[in-house]
C-alpha positions as CSV (number, residue, x, y, z in Angstrom):
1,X,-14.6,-15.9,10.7
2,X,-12.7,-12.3,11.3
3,X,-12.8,-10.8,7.7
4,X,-10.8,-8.4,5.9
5,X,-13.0,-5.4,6.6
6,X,-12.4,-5.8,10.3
7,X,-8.6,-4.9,9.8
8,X,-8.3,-3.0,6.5
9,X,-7.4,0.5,6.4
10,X,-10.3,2.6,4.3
11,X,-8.9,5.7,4.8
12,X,-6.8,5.9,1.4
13,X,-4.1,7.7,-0.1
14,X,-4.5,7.5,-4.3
15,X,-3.0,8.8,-7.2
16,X,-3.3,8.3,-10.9
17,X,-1.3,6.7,-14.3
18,X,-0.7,10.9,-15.0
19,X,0.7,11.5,-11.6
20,X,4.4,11.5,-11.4
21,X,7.3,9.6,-9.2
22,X,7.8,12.9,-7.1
23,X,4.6,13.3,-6.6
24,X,4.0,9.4,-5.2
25,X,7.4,9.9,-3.4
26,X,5.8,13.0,-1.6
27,X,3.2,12.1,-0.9
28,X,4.7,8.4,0.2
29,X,7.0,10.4,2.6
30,X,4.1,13.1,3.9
31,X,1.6,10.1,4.8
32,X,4.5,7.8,5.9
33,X,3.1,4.8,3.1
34,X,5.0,2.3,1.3
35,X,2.1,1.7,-1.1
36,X,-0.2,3.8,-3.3
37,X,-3.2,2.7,-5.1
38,X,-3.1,3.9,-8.7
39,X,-6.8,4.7,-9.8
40,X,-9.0,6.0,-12.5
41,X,-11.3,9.2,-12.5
42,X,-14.2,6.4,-11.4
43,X,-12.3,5.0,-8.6
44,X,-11.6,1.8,-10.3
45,X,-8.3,0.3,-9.4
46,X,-5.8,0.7,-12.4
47,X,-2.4,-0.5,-10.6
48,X,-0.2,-0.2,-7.4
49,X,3.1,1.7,-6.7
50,X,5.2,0.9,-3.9
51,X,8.2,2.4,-2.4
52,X,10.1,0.2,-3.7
53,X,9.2,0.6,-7.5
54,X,10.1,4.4,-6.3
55,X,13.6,3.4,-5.0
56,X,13.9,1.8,-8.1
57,X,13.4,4.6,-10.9
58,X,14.7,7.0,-8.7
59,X,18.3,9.0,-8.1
60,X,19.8,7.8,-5.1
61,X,20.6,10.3,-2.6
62,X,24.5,9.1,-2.5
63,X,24.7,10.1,-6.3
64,X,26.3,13.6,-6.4
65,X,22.9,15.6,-8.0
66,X,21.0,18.3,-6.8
67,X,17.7,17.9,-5.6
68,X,16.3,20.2,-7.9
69,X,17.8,17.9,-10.7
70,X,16.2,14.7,-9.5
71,X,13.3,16.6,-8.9
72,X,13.1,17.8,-12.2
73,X,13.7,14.0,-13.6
74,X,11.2,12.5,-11.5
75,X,8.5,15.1,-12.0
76,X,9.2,13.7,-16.1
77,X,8.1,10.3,-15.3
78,X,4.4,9.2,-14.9
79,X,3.3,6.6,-12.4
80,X,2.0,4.5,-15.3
81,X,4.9,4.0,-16.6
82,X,5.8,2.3,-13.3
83,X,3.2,0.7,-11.4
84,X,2.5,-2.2,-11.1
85,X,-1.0,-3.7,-13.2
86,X,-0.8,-7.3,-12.9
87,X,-2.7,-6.8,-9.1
88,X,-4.5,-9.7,-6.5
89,X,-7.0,-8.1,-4.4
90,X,-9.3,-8.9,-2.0
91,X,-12.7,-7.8,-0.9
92,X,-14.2,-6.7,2.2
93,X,-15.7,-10.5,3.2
94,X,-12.3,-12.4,2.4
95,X,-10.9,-13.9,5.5
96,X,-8.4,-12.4,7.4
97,X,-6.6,-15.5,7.1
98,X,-6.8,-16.3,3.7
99,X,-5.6,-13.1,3.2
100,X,-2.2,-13.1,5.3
101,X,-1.7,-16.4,3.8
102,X,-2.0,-15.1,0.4
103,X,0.0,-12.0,2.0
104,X,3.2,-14.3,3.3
105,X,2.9,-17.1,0.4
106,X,3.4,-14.3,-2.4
107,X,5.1,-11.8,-0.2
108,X,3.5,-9.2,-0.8
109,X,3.3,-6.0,1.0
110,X,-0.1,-5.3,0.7
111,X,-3.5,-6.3,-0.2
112,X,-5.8,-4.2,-2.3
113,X,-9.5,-4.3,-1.2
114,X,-12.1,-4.2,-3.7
115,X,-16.1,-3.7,-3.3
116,X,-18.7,-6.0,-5.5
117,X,-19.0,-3.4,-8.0
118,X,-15.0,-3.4,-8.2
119,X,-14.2,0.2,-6.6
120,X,-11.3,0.7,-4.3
121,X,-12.5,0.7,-0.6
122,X,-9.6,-0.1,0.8
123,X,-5.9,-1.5,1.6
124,X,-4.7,-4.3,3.9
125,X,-0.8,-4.2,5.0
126,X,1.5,-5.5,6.4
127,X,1.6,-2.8,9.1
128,X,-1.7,-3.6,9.6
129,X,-0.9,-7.3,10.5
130,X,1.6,-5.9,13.3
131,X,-0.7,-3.4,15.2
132,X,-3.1,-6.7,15.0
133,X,-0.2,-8.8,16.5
134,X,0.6,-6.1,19.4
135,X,-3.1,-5.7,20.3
136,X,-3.4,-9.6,20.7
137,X,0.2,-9.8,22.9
138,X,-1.7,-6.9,25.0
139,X,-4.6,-8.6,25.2
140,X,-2.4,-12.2,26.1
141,X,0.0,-10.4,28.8
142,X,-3.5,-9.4,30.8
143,X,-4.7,-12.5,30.8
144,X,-1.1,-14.2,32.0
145,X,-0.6,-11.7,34.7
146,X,-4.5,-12.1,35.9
147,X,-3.3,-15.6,36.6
């Protein structure tokens, strides 16, 4: 059974509830995420903010303001009045499978990964799905042109 640890990214990119819109849309454009884990000062997972729930609260681009305006408004808003709480997660043993299932049943985006004792460890994604999908039509093209 290929788990979820095998594919999960544990390299993670957090915030917390007082951390503000333009901070998570920084940071969302500087690490090129759609989805930032929302934590505690224990490293307990508290919620989940994705680009989209950004999009949502934020100024459009098209709307005739300065950037210094939205800036300003977005900098008012905290992330906990946003993000998401009600969160599935996973853990480092679920199976890759279950997962994507879970993943394309729900449609979600992403897949929180949780340790025993409930700490963050790590994120599954959809992106993380497609570099699994190239890697295996790599690995298939060899073998087709081998025979």
């Amino acid at each position: 059974m290929i788990t979820v640890q095998e594919l999960m990214s544990d390299t993670l990119h957090t915030l917390s509830t007082h951390d503000t819109i333009h901070t998570a849309r920084e940071l969302m454009l500087e690490k090129r995420i759609r989805h930032v884990p929302i934590v505690d000062n224990r490293g307990n997972l508290v919620g989940l903010l994705t680009k989209h729930d950004v999009l949502a609260v934020s100024i459009s681009t098209l709307a005739e303001v300065e950037n210094t305006v939205r800036d300003e408004l977005e900098e008012s808003i905290p992330i906990g009045e946003v993000m998401i709480t009600d969160l599935m997660v996973g853990y480092p043993t679920t199976s890759l499978r279950e997962a994507a299932q879970f993943m394309l049943e729900q449609k979600h985006g992403c897949l929180p990964i949780l340790s025993t004792d409930q700490k963050l460890v790590g994120i599954l994604t959809e992106a993380d799905f497609v570099k699994l999908a190239l890697h295996l039509i790599e690995r298939l093209e060899s073998v087709v042109e081998k025979v």
